[in-house]
Each structure stands twice: as C-alpha cells, then as structure tokens.
C-alpha positions as CSV (number, residue, x, y, z in Angstrom):
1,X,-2.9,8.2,-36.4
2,X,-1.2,11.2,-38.0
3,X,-3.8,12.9,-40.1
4,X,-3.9,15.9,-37.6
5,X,-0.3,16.8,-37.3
6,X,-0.1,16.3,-41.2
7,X,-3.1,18.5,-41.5
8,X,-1.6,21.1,-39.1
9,X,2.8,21.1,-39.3
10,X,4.9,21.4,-42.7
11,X,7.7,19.6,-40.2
12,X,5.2,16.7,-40.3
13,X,4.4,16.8,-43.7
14,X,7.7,16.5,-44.8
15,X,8.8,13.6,-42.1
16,X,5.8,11.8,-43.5
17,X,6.7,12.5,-47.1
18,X,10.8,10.8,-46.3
19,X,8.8,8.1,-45.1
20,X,6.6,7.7,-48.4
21,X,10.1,7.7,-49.9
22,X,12.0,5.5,-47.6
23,X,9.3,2.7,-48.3
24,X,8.1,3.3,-51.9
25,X,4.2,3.7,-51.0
26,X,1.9,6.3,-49.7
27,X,2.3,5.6,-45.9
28,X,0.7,9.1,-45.0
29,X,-2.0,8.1,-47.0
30,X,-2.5,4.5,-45.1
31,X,-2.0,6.6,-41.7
32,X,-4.6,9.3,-42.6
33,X,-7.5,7.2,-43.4
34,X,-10.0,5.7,-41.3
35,X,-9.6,1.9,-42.4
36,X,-8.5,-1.1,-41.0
37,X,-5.3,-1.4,-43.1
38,X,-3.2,0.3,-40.5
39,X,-4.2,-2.9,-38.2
40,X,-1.6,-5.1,-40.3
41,X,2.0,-4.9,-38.2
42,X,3.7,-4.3,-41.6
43,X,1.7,-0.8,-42.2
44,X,1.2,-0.2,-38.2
45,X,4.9,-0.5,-37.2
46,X,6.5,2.2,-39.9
47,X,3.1,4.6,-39.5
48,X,3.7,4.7,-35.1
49,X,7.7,5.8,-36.2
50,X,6.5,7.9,-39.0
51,X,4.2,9.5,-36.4
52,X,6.2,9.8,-33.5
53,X,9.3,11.2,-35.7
54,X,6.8,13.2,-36.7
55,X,6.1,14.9,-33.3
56,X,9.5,15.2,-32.6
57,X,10.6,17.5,-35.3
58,X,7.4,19.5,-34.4
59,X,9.1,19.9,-31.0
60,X,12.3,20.5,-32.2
61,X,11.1,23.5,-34.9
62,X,10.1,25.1,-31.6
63,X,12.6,24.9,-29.6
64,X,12.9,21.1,-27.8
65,X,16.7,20.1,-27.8
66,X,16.4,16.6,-27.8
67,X,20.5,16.6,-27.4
68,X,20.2,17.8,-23.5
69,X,18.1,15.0,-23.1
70,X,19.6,12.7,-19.9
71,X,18.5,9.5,-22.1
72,X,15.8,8.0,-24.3
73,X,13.7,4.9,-24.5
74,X,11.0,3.3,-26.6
75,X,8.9,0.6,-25.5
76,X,9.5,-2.4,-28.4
77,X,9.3,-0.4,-32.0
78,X,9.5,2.6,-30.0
79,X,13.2,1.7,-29.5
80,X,13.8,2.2,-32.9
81,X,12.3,5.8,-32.9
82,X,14.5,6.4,-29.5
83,X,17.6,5.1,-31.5
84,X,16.4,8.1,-34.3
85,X,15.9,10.6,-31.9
86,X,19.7,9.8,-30.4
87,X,21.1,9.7,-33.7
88,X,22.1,6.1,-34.2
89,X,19.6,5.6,-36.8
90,X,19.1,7.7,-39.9
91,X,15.3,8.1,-40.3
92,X,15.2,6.4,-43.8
93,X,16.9,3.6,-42.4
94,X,14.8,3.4,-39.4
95,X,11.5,3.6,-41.7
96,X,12.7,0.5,-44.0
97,X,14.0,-1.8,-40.7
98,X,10.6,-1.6,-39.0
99,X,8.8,-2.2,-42.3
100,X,10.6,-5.4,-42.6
101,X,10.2,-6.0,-39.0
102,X,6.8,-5.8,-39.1
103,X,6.8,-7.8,-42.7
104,X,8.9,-10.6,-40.7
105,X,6.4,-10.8,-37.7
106,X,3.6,-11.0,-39.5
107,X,5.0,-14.1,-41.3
108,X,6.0,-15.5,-38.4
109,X,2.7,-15.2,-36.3
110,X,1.1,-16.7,-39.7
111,X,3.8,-19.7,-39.7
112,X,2.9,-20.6,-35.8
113,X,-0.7,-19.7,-34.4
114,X,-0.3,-17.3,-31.6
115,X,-1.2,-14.2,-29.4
116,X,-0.4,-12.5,-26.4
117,X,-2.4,-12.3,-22.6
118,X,-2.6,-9.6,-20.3
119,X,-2.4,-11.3,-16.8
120,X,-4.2,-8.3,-14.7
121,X,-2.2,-7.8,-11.2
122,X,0.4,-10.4,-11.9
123,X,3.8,-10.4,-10.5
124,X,6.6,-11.4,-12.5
125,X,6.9,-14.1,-10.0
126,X,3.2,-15.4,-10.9
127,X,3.3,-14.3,-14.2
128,X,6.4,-16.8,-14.6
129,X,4.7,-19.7,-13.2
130,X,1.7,-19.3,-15.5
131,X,4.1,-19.3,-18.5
132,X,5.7,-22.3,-17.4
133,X,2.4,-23.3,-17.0
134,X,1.4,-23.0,-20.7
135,X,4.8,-24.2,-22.1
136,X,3.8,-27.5,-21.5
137,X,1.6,-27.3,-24.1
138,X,3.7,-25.1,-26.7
139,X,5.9,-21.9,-26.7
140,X,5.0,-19.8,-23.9
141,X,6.9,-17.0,-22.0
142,X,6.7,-13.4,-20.0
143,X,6.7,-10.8,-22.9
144,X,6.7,-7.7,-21.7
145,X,6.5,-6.3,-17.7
146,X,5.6,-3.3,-18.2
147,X,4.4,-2.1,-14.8
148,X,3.5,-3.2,-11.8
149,X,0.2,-5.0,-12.4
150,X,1.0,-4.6,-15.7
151,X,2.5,-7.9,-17.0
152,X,2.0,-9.8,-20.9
153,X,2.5,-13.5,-21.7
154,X,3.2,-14.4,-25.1
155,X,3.0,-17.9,-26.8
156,X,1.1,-20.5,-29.1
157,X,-2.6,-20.5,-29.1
158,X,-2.6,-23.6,-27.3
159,X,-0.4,-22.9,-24.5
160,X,-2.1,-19.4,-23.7
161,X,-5.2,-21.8,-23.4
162,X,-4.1,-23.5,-20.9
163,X,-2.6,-20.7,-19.0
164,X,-5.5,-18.7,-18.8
165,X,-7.6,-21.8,-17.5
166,X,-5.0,-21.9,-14.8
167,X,-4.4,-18.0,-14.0
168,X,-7.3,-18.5,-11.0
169,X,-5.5,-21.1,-9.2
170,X,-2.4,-18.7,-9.0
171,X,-4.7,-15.5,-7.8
172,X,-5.0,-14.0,-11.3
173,X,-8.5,-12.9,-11.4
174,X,-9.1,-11.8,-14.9
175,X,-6.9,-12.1,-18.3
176,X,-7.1,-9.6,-21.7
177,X,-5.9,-12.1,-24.8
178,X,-4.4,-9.4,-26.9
179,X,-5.8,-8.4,-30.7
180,X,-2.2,-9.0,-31.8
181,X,-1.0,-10.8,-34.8
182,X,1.2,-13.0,-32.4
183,X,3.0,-14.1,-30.2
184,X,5.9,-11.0,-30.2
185,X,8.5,-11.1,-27.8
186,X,9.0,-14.8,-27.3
187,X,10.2,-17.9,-29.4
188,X,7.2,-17.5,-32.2
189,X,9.3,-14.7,-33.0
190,X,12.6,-16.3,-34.2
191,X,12.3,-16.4,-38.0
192,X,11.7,-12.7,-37.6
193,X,14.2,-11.9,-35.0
194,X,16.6,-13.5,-37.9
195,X,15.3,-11.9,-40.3
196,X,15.9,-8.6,-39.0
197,X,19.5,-9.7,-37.7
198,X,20.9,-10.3,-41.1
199,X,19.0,-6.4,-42.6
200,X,21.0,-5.1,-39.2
201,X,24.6,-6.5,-40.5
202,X,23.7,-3.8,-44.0
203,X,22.0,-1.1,-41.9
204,X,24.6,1.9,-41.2
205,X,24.5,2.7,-37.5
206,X,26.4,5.0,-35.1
207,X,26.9,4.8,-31.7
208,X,24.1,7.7,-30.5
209,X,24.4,10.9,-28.9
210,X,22.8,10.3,-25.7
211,X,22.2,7.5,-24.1
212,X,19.9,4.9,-25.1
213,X,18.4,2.4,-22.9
214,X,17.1,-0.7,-24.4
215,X,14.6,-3.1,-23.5
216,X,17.0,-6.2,-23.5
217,X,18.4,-5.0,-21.0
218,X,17.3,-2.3,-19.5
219,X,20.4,-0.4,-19.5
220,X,22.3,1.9,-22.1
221,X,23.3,0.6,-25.5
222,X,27.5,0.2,-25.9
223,X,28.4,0.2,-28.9
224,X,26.5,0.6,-33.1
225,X,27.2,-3.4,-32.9
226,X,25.6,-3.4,-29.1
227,X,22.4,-2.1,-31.0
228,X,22.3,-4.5,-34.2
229,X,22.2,-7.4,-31.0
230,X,19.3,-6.0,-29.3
231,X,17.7,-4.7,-31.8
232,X,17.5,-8.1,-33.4
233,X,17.0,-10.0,-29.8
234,X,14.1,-7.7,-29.0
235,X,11.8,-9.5,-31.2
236,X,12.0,-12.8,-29.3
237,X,13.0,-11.4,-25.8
238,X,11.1,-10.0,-23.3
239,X,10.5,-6.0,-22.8
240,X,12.0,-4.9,-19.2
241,X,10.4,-1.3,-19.6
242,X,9.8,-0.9,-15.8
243,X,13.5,-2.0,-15.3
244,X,14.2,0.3,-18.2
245,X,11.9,3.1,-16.7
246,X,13.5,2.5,-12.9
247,X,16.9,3.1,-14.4
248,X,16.2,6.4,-15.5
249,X,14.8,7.4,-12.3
250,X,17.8,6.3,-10.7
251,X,20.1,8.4,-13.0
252,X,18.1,11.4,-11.7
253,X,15.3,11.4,-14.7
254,X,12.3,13.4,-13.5
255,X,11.0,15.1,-16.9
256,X,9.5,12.8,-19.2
257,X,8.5,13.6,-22.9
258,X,6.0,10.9,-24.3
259,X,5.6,11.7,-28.8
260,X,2.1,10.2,-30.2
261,X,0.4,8.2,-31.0
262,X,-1.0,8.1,-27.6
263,X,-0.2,8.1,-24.0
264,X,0.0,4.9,-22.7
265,X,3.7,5.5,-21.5
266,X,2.5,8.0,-19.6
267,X,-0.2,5.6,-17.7
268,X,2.5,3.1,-16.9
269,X,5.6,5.5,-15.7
270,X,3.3,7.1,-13.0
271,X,2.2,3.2,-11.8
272,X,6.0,2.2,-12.2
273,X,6.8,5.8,-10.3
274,X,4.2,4.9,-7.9
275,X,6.4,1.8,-6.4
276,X,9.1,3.1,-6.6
277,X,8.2,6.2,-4.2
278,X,9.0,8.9,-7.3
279,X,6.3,11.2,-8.8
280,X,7.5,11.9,-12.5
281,X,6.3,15.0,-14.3
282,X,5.1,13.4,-17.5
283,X,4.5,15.1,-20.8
284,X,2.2,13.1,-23.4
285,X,2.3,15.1,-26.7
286,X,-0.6,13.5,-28.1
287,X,-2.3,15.7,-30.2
288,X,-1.3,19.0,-31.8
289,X,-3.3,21.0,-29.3
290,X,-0.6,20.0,-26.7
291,X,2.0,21.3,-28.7
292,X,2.0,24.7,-27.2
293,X,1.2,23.3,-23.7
C-alpha cells in the first residue's frame, strides 16, 4: 500500500511517521510489508488515510493548492481523509478516529455474523426490493450505490442468503458476496456508529475550508457539529456517492483528483459521468510515477 511513496518522497515519510505517532505503533511498517495484517479493518482503515494523506502532501510540495479546490469527497473512510484535506480534521486526530473506527467495526461484524453483496446491474429500485427481501430473515439493507450498475447490500449472513437465492427472480444475473469483515453501512453497524459518536463529542473539529460533501447526504457539510452527525451516521447509513458525485457535476466540477491507494473512484465517476451525459477529466494518482504526469 504505501511502500513506494515511502521509498520515494520525504513528504511521505514524514506523514507516515505522524501517523506511527498518532497511533503508538509502526503503521508504515504494517503498510510496507507484504502480509495479510493490513486485511484487518483496524490496520487497513488508518494505513488507506495514512496513504492517501500521504499523496496529498506529495502534491502539495509541488505545487497542488488543494485550497482552490471547488469541493472534496471521500467514499466511506475516504470522508475522513476529504474532511483532512479541507481542514476540519487535524491529521493526528483523523489517524486515531479511523483507528477506532475500524477497532469498533470489527467488533461489531464479530458480535453479529455478516457481509456485504454486490448486486451486478441493479437499480436502486431492485436493489431495494432484494434487501427487503433478505430482511425478513435478519438485518438487511442498500449500503452503498455507488454507480450505476454498481449497487452493495449489506446485512446478516442469513438474510444475504436469501437475497442472493432470490436476485434471479428480480433480473439480477450474478452477485459478488464481498471479503469484508461485515456488514458496514447498515444496522450491524450500530455499536460502532456509537462508538465513534461519543470519540466525535472529544475530537476538535472546524468547520472546513472548502466544501465537503458527505455521503449521508450527498451534499456539503454545515457546520463542525454537522460533521460529528455524519461522520458518526455513516457507519450504519448508506453511501450516496453517485448522488454525492452528481452534485459536483452540477456545481460545475469537471477536474477530478483521485490520491492512492488505487483508482477505483476513477472507474465509477466515468460510469456515473456516463448517465449523466458529462465526460470528467479524471486524475488517479496511484503510484509515484504519476506524480509528475
């Protein structure tokens, strides 16, 4: 996940040595080597903000003004790294909250046996019915629509079971169940979604200097006690990122600026640009070759 831009920026060396700091262990270290410990949601969720802080202050030692920015958005924990960038969030604080998010998730998905399905094609419509579907056998619910075609269902093991068995009779040809820990953004969630609510109420936060759009919602943050609500609903709600991403494009977005780890945001704005009728020009700073570029 990061060895590279370690390996190859001091401004990433240092970001990653705050975080080391921020959460008393050697999270470079865990986000450098090529085991499996960076699977657990507890190491995974601070390494992907580490990382994509990371990037960012790569950009910014060359030149990248993240101040003129029209607005920023991050797709679940990448909210938090969005809230960073806009300066709501101190970076230390940042580091700690999505440790213990990813601490209180994991303990949660352990409490309730659970996952999440990828419903290939589905409408939100269909993708609704199928939920309601599997919630008559336990928690089930739309998680994250994150593209046209591109919809999640999150629940108990049980229900997701059921849904899946059913997806064919509502024209879903094929489901992906998820290697997740859980069942994020739905009920499963809501021992963690209070456990991150009451390390909010402590957490210093300012209202930021661009606009943030979060995935509550899909629409701009209001106020530092807007963001400790959404922040803490966001474990247990569903992600609108296509809402969140059409927003932008009608504010007159057309530049977009993806950090790593990867480029999945990239894939999903062009199919969400696609519908709408808008061709974005997307930038996925994956690796530090594309630095320059």
């Amino acid at each position: 996940m990061a060895r590279a831009w370690i390996d190859a920026f001091p401004e990433a060396r240092e970001v990653f040595g705050r975080a080391d700091d921020a959460v008393g262990f050697a999270l470079s270290e865990v986000c450098s080597n090529d085991d499996d410990a960076i699977q657990r949601t507890d190491l995974a969720q601070p390494g992907i903000l580490a990382t994509s802080a990371a990037v960012i202050e790569v950009l910014r030692a060359r030149g990248l003004d993240t101040a003129r920015a029209p607005l920023v958005a991050g797709l679940s924990l990448g909210e938090y790294t969005a809230l960073w960038c806009a300066g709501a969030l101190e970076f230390e604080d940042a580091v700690r909250l999505v440790r213990l998010r990813g601490e209180a998730m994991q303990a949660a998905a352990e409490a309730i046996p659970s996952s999440m399905t990828s419903l290939m094609g589905a409408t939100p419509e269909v993708a609704a019915a199928l939920a309601a579907v599997g919630a008559r056998h336990g928690i089930c619910s739309v998680a994250n629509l994150n593209a046209p075609g591109q919809v999640v269902v999150s629940g108990e093991l049980a229900a997701l079971d059921a849904l899946e068995a059913a997806a064919p009779e509502h024209g879903i040809a094929r489901t992906v169940r998820l290697s997740v820990a859980g069942g994020f953004h739905s009920e499963c969630m809501r021992p963690a979604a209070e456990r991150l609510r009451a390390a909010l109420a402590e957490t210093p936060v300012s209202m930021p200097r661009v606009p943030v759009v979060t995935n509550v919602t899909a629409r701009p943050v209001t106020s530092p006690d807007d963001i400790r609500t959404r922040l803490a609903e966001q474990v247990s709600a569903p992600v609108l990122w296509a809402d969140s991403m059409l927003f932008a494009f009608e504010q007159g977005a057309t530049t977009f600026l993806e950090p790593a780890p990867g480029r999945v945001l990239a894939g999903l704005l062009k199919r969400i640009g696609r519908e709408a009728g808008v061709q974005p020009d997307v930038h996925s700073v994956d690796t530090p070759a594309a630095v320059e570029a």
